[in-house]
C-alpha positions as CSV (number, residue, x, y, z in Angstrom):
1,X,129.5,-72.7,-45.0
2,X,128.3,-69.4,-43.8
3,X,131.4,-67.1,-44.6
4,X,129.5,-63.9,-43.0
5,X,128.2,-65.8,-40.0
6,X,130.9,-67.3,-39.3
7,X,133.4,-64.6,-39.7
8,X,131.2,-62.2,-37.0
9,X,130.9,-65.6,-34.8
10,X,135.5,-65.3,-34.9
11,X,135.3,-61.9,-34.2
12,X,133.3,-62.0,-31.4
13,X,135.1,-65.5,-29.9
14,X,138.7,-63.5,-30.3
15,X,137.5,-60.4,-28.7
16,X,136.1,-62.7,-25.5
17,X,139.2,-64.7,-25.6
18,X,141.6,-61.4,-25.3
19,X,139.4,-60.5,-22.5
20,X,139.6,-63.6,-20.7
21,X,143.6,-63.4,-20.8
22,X,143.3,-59.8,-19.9
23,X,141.3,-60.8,-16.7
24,X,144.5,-62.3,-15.0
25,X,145.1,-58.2,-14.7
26,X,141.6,-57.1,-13.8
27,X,141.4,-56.6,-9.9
28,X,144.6,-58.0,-9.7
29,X,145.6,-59.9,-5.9
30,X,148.5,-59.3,-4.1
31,X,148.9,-62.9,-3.6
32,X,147.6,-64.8,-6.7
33,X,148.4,-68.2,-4.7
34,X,145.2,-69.2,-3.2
35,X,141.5,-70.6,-4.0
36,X,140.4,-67.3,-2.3
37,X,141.7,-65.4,-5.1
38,X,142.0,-68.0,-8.4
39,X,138.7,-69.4,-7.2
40,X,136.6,-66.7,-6.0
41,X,137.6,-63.3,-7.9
42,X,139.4,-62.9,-4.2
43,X,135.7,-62.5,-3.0
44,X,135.6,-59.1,-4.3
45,X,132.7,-58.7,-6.8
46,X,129.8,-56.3,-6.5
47,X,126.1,-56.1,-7.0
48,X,127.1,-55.6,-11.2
49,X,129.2,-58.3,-11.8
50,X,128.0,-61.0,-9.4
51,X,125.0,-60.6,-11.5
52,X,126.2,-61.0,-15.0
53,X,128.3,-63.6,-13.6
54,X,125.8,-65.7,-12.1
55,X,123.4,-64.9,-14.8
56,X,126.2,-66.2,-17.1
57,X,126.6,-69.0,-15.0
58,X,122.4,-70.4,-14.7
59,X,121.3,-69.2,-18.0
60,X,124.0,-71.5,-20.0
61,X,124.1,-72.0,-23.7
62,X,122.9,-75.3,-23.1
63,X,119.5,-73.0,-21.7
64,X,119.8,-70.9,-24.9
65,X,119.8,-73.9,-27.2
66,X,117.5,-76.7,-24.9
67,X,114.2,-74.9,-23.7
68,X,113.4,-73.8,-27.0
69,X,114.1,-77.1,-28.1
70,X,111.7,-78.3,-25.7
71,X,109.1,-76.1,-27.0
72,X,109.6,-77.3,-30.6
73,X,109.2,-81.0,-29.2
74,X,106.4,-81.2,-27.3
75,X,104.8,-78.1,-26.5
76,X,104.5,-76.2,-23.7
77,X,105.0,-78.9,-21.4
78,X,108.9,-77.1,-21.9
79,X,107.8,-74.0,-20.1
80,X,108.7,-75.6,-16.6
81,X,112.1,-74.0,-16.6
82,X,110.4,-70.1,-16.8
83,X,107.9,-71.1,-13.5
84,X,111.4,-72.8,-11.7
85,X,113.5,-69.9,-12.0
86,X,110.5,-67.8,-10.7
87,X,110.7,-70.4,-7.7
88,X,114.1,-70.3,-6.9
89,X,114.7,-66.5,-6.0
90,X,112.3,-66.3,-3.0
91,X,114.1,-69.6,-2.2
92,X,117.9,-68.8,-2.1
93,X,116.6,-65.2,-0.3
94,X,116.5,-67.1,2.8
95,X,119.5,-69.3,3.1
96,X,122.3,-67.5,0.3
97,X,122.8,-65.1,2.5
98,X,123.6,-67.1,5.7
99,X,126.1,-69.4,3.8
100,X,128.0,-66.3,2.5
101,X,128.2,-64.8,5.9
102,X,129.6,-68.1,7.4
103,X,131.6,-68.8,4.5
104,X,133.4,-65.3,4.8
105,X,134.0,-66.0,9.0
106,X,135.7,-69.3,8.0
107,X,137.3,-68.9,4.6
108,X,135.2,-72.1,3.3
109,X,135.3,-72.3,-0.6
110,X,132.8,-74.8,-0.9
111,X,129.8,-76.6,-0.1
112,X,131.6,-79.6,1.2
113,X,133.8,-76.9,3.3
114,X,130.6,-75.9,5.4
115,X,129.8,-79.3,5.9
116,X,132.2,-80.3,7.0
117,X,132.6,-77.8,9.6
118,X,129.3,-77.5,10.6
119,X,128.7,-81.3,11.5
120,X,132.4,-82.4,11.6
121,X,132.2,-84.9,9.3
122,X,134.5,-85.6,6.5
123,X,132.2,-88.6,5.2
124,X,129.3,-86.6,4.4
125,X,131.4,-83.5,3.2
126,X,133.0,-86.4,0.8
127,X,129.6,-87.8,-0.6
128,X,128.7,-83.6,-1.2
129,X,132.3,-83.3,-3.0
130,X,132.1,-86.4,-5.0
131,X,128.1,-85.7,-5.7
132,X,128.8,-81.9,-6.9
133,X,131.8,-83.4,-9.3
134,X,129.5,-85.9,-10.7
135,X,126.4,-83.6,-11.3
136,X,128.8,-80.6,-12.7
137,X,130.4,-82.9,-15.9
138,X,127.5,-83.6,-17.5
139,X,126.9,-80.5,-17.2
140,X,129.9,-79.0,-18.5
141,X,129.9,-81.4,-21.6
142,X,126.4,-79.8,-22.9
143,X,128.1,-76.4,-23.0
144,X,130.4,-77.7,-25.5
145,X,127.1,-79.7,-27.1
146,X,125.8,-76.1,-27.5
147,X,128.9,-74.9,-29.2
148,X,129.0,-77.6,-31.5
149,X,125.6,-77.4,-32.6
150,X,126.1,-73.5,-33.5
151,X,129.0,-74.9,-35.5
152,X,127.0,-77.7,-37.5
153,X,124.5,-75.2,-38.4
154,X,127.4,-72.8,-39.8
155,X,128.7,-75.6,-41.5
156,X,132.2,-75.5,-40.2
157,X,134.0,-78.8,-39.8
158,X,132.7,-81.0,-42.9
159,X,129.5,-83.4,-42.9
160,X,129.8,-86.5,-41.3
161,X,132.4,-87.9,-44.1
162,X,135.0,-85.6,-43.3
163,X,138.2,-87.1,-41.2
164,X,137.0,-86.8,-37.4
165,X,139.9,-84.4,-36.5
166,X,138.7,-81.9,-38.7
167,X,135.4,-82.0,-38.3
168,X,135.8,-81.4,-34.9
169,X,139.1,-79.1,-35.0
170,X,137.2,-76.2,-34.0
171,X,135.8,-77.8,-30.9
172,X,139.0,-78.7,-30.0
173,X,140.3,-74.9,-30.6
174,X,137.5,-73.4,-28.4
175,X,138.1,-76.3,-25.5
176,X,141.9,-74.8,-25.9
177,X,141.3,-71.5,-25.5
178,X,139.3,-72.0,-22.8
179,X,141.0,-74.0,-20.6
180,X,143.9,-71.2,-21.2
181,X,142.4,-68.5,-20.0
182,X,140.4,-70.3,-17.1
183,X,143.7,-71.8,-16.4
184,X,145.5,-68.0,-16.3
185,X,142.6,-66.0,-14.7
186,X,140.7,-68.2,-12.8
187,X,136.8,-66.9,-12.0
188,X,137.8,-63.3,-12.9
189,X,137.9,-64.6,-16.7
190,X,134.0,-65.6,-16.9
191,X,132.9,-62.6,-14.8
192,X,134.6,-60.4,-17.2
193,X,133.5,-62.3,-20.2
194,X,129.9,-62.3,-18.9
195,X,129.6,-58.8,-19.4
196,X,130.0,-59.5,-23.2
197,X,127.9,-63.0,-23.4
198,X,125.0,-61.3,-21.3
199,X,125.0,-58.3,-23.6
200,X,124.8,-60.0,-26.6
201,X,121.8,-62.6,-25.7
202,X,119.5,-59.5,-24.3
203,X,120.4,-58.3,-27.6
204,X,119.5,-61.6,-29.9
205,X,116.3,-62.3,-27.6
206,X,114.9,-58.9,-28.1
207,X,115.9,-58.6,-31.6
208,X,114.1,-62.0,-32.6
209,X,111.2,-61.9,-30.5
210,X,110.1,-58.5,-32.4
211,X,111.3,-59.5,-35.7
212,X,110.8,-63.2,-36.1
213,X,107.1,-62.7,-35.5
214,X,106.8,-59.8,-37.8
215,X,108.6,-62.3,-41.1
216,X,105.8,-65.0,-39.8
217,X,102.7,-62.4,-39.9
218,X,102.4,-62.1,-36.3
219,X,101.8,-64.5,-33.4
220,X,98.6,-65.9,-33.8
221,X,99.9,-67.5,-36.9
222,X,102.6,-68.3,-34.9
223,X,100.4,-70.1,-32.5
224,X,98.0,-71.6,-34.9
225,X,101.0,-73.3,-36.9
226,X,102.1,-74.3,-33.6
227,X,98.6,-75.9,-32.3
228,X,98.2,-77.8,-35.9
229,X,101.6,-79.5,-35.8
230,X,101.4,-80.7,-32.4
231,X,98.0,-82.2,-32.7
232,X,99.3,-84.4,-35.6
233,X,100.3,-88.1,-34.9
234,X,103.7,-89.3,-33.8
235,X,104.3,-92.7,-35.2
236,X,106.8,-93.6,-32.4
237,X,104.1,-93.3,-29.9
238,X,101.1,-93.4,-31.7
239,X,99.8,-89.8,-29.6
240,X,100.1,-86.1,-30.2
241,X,103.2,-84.7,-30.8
242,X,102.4,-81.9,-27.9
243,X,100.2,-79.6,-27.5
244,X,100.0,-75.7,-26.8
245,X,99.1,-75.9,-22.6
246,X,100.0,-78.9,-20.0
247,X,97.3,-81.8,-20.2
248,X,95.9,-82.5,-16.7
249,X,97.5,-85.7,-17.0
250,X,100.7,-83.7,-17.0
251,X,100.6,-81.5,-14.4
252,X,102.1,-83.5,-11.8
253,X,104.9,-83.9,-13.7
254,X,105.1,-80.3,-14.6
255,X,104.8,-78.5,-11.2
256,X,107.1,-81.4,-9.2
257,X,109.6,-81.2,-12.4
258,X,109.7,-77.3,-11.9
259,X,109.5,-77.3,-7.9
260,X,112.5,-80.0,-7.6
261,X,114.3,-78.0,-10.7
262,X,114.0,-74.9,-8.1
263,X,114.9,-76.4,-5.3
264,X,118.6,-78.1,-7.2
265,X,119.3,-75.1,-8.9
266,X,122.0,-73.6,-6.5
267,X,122.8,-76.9,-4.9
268,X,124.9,-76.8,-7.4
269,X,128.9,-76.3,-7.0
270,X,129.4,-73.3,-9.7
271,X,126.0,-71.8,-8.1
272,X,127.8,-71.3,-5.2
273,X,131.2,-70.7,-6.8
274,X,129.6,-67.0,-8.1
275,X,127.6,-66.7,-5.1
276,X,130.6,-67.0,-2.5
277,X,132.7,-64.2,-5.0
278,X,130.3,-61.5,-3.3
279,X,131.8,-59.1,-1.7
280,X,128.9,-59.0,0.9
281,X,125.9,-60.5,1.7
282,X,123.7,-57.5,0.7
283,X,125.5,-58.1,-2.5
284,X,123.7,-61.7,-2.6
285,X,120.1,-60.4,-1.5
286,X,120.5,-57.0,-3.9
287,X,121.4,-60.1,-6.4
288,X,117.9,-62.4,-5.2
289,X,115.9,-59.5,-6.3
290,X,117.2,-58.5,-9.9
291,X,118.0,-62.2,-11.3
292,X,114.1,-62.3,-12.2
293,X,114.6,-60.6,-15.3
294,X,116.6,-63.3,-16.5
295,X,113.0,-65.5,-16.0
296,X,111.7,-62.4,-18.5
297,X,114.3,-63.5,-20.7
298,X,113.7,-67.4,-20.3
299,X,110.1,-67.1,-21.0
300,X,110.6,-64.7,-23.8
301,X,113.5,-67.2,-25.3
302,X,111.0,-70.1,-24.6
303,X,108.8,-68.7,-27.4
304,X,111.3,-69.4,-30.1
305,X,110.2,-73.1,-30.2
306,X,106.8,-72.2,-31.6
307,X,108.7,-69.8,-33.5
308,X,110.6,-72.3,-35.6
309,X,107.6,-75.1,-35.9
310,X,105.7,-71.8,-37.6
311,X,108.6,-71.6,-40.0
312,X,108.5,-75.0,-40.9
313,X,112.2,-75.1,-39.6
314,X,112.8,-79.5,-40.0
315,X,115.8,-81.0,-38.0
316,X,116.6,-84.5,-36.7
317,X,117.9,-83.0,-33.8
318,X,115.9,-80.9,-31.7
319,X,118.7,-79.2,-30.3
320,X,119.3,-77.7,-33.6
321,X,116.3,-76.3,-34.0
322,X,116.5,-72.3,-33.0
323,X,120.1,-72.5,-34.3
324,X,118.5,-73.3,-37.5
325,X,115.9,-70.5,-37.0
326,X,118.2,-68.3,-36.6
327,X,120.5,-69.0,-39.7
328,X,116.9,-68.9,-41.9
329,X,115.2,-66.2,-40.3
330,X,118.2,-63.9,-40.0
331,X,120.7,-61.7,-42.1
332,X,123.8,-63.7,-42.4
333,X,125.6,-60.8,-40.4
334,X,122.9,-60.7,-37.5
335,X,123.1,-64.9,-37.3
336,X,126.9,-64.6,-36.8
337,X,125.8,-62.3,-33.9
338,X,123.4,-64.9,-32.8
339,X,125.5,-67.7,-32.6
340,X,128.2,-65.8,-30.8
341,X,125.8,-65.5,-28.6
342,X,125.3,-69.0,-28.0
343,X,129.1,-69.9,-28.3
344,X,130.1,-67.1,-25.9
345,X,127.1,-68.2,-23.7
346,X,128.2,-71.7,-23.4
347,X,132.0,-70.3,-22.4
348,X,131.3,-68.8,-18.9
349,X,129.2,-71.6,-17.4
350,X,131.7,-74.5,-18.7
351,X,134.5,-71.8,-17.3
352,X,133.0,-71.6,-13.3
353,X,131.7,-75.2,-13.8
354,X,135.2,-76.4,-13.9
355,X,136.2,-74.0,-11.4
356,X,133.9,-75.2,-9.2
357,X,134.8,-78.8,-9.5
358,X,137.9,-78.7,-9.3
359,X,138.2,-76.8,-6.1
360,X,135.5,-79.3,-4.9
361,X,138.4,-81.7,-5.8
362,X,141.2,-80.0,-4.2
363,X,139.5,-79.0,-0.8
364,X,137.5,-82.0,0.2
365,X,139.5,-84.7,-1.2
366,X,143.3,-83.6,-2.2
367,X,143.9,-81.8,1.2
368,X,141.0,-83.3,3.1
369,X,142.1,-87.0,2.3
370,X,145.3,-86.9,0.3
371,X,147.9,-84.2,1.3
372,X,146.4,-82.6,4.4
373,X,149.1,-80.2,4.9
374,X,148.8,-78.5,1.6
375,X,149.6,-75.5,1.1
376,X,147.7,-72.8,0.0
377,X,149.8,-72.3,-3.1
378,X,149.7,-75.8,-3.5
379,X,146.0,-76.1,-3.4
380,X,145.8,-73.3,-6.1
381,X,148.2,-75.5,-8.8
382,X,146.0,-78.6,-8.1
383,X,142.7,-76.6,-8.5
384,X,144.4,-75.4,-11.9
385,X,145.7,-78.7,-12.9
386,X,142.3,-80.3,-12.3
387,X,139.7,-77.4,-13.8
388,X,142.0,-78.9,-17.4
389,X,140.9,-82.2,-16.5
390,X,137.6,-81.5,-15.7
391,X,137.3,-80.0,-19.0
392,X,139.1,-82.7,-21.0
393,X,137.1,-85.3,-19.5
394,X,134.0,-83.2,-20.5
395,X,135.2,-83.1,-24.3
396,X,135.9,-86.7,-24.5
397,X,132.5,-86.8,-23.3
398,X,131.0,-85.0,-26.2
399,X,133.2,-86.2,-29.2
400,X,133.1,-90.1,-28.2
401,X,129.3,-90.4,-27.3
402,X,126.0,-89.9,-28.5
403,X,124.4,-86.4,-27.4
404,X,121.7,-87.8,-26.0
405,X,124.1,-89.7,-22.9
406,X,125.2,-86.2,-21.7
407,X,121.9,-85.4,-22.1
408,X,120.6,-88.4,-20.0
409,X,123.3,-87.9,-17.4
410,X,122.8,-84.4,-17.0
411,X,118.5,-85.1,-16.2
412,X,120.6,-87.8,-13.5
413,X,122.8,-84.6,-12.2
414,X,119.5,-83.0,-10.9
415,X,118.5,-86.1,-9.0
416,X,121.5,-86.3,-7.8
417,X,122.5,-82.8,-6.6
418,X,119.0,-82.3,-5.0
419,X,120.3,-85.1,-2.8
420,X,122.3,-82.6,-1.2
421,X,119.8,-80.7,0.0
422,X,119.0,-81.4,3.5
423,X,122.8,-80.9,4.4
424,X,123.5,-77.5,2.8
425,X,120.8,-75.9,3.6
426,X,119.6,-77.9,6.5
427,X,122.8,-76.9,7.8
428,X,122.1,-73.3,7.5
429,X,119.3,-73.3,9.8
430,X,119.9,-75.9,12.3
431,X,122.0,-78.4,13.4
432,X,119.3,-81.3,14.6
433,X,120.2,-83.3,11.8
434,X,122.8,-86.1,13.0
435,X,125.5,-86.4,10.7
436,X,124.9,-90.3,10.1
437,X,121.4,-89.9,9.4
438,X,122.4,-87.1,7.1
439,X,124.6,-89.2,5.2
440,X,122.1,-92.3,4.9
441,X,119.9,-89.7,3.5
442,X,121.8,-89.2,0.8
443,X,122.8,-92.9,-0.1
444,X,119.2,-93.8,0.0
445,X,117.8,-90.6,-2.2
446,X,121.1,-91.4,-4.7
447,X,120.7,-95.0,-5.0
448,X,116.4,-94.6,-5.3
449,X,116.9,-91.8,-7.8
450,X,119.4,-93.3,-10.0
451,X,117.5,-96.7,-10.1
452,X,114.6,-95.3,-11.0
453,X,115.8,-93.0,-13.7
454,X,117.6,-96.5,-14.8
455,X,114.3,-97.6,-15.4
456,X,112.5,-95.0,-17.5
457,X,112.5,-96.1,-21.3
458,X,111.6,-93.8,-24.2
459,X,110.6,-94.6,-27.9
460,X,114.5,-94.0,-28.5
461,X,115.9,-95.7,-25.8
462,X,115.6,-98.3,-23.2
463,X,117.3,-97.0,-20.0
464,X,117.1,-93.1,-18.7
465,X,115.0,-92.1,-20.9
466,X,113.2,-89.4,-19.3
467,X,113.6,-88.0,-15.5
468,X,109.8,-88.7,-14.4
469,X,108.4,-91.9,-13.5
470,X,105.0,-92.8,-11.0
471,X,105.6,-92.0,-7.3
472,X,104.9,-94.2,-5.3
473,X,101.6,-93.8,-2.7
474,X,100.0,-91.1,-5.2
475,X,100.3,-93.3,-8.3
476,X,100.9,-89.9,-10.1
477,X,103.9,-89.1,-12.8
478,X,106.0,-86.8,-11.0
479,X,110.1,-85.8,-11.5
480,X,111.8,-88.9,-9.5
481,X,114.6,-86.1,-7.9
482,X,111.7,-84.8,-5.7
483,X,110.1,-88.5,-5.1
484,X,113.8,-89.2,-4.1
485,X,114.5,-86.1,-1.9
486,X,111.3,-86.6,-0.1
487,X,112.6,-90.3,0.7
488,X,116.2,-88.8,1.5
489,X,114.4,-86.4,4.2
490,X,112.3,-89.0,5.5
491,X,114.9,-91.5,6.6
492,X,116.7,-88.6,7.4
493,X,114.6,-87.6,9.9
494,X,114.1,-91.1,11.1
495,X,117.4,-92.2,11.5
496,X,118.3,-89.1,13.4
497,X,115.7,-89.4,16.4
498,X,116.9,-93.2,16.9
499,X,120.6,-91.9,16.5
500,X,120.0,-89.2,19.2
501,X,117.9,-91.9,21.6
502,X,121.1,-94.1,21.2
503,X,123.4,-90.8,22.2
504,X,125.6,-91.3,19.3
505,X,128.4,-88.8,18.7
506,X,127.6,-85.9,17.1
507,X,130.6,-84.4,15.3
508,X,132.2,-80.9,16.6
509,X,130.7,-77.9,15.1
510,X,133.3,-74.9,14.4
511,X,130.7,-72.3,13.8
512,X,129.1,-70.4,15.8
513,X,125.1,-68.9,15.8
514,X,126.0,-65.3,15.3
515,X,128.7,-66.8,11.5
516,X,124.9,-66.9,9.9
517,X,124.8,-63.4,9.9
518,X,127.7,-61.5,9.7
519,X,129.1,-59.0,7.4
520,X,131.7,-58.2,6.0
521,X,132.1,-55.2,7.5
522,X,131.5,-56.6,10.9
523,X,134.4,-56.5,13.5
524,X,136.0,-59.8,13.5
525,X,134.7,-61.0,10.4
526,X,137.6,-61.2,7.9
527,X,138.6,-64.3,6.6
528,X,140.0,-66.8,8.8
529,X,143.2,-68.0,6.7
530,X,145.5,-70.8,7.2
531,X,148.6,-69.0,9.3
532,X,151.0,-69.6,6.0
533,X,148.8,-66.7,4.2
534,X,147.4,-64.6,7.3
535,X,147.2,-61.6,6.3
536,X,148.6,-61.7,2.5
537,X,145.0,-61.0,1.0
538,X,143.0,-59.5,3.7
């Protein structure tokens, strides 16, 4: 065990935790009793702090821990997450803004909220509910996979001997404290904490990238290490282990893996969860602009894969890897510092995750299909109640199963959420789109994408074993989300032209075309509440 490391790893977790309990008091609401406030920071956050939180939110431990990792696999093939979040900015400039304006006029909280109102369907803001809840646990369970693996490295909890309680007692004590203060202070805890977690990886990322290279004698050793290990044999497939740029016959799968990447990013529920907490939609596009230098970061972070092949850093798992680097490379104090990093970083996104999925939950199947007539206070304790479960569920995840199934089922959680696509943001622009057609979109895109992920084997493993597979027509390897949102738009498109010939019933639309861009600060434009809170928080 790594008494320094892990004693400035504690210090760091206890001073995050007292801030998290403190955030209950931080911009405290008049009324705490509604999703507006537990769920959204009361909708209050600024340029600042909407961009520590979401930064907190997309660049996850999981990120810290996982694109290196990719790096110190196979090469720079793991450089498609720096070109996706390049993507995705110009992207969510043109439609973020819109679904914060019409989210403000109409108090939605989610996704499946607009949906719903904009086509006047509760089937196809259902299949967007349950889809977001399904694509978010995964997800949730790799942040605690980060935090574990910080853990192994500093040797707390025993080898694989010791008694499974205590080996993965302090798991279970950071799952605890978490789902406390989330349960306590709701979003305003990991937009607090953020401040801290972002802070603290600028800090490692910088650190390592100037003084890694300088114990290794520079980066063309760096490199040249690099090249010679990845041209040397894997036996499990008999080819190179990587290699330093793409091979032609991977670019297909690199540029469709990074487009569909960019284009699922923020159809995801905690995405939106920190987008909708702006206080304005100039907030949002000040927001669009500056989130770039966290793709500084990624790429610069990204390099720490060659980093650890150069110092002959050997692990089983991958994921291990610049955890490992870190505990060889650094003073014991400065990896303590690292790891909090990494711990504290996996804390906020697993804290808005469950947020988000449990007032996906709450809105568009407790009230929409359960208790319609729940009360705003009452929507608030289920969204509380739920966010534990979300999180339980997500550690039973980790401890009971192998690390490479949440891994597997989070690769299936960006098939699946890009699936949601042509509603959201179709939405946002028109209303063409017939809510049937819409929804056999979806179905078709779902059950296409999860079949063939099904069918992807790997030297490891026989079923989802990778998230690419041949598309079909081009005969190319390309990321089967895009294959299958192409499909989704197609019958999409389809369906709705013979829908509209047959006049089928489109369903009421409650917004309006002038929603899409109102401010805050626009007459009339106040959050229409439920008449048993009118009034208590606006």
């Amino acid at each position: 065990m790594n008494g320094v490391a892990l004693g400035v790893f504690v210090f760091f977790f206890l001073a995050v935790t007292v801030l998290g309990f403190l955030a209950a008091r931080w911009r405290k609401a008049e009324n705490e009793h509604s999703l507006d406030e537990w769920g959204l920071g009361g909708r209050s956050f600024g340029t600042w702090v909407t961009w520590f939180l979401l930064g907190g939110d997309l660049y996850t431990a999981y990120t810290f821990v996982a694109v290196p990792a990719a790096i110190y696999a196979a090469g720079a093939a793991g450089f498609f997450a720096v070109p996706y979040t390049i993507l995705v900015y110009p992207l969510i400039f043109t439609f973020l803004p819109r679904l914060w304006s019409v989210s403000h006029k109409h108090g939605y909280v989610t996704t499946s909220d607009f949906v719903r109102g904009r086509f006047g369907s509760k089937g196809l803001s259902l299949a967007v509910a349950v889809t977001g809840i399904l694509a978010t646990m995964p997800y949730i369970a790799l942040q605690l996979v980060g935090i574990q693996a910080v853990l192994d490295v500093m040797g707390v909890g025993g080898g694989e001997g010791t008694n499974w309680f205590v080996k993965d007692l302090p798991l279970l004590i950071a799952f605890g404290v978490l789902a406390a203060y989330t349960y306590s202070s709701g979003l305003r805890a990991p937009a607090l904490i953020a401040f801290v977690k972002d802070g603290l990886i600028y800090l490692v990322i910088a650190v390592a990238i100037i003084y890694i290279p300088i114990k290794l004698g520079g980066f063309d050793d760096i490199f040249a290490k690099a090249g010679e290990a990845f041209s040397q044999t894997n036996p499990a497939t008999g080819k190179p282990r990587g290699a330093l740029a793409p091979a032609e016959a991977g670019q297909w799968t690199y540029a469709t893996l990074a487009l569909g990447s960019a284009l699922a990013l923020f159809m995801y529920p905690h995405s939106i969860t920190a987008t909708l907490s702006s206080r304005s939609r100039d907030v949002i596009r000040r927001n669009t602009t500056i989130l770039p230098l966290y793709s500084l970061m990624l790429g610069l972070l990204a390099l720490l894969g060659f980093m650890a092949i150069a110092a002959g850093i050997k692990v089983q798992n991958g994921q291990l890897a610049i955890p490992q680097l870190f505990e060889t490379m650094f003073p014991d104090w400065f990896a303590g510092v690292a790891f909090a990093a990494i711990g504290i970083g996996a804390l906020v996104p697993a804290a808005i995750m469950s947020i988000a999925a449990a007032n996906l939950f709450t809105r568009n199947i407790y009230k929409d299909f359960i208790k319609p007539d729940a009360t705003p206070a009452q929507e608030t304790k289920v969204s509380k109640l739920v966010s534990l479960l979300v999180k339980v569920g997500a550690l039973v995840f980790v401890l009971t199963m192998d690390k490479t199934v949440a891994i597997n089922f989070q690769l299936l959680g960006g098939i699946w959420i890009l699936q949601t696509f042509p509603a959201l943001v179709g939405g946002l622009f028109t209303r063409w789109f017939h809510r049937w057609a819409l929804l056999a979109g979806w179905a078709v895109g779902m059950v296409y994408g999860t079949l063939a992920a099904y069918g992807v084997a790997s030297p490891t493993q026989k079923h989802f074993g990778g998230s690419s597979k041949e598309i079909p027509g081009i005969g190319e390897i390309g990321y089967i989300g895009l294959t299958a949102f192409v499909l989704n738009v197609v019958v999409t498109v389809v369906l709705t032209f013979a829908l509209k010939a047959l006049k089928a019933p489109d369903g009421i639309d409650e917004t309006s075309p002038e929603d899409y861009t109102a401010d805050a600060g626009d007459p009339g434009v106040e959050v229409e509440l439920p008449p048993a809170t009118a009034g208590a928080t606006h």
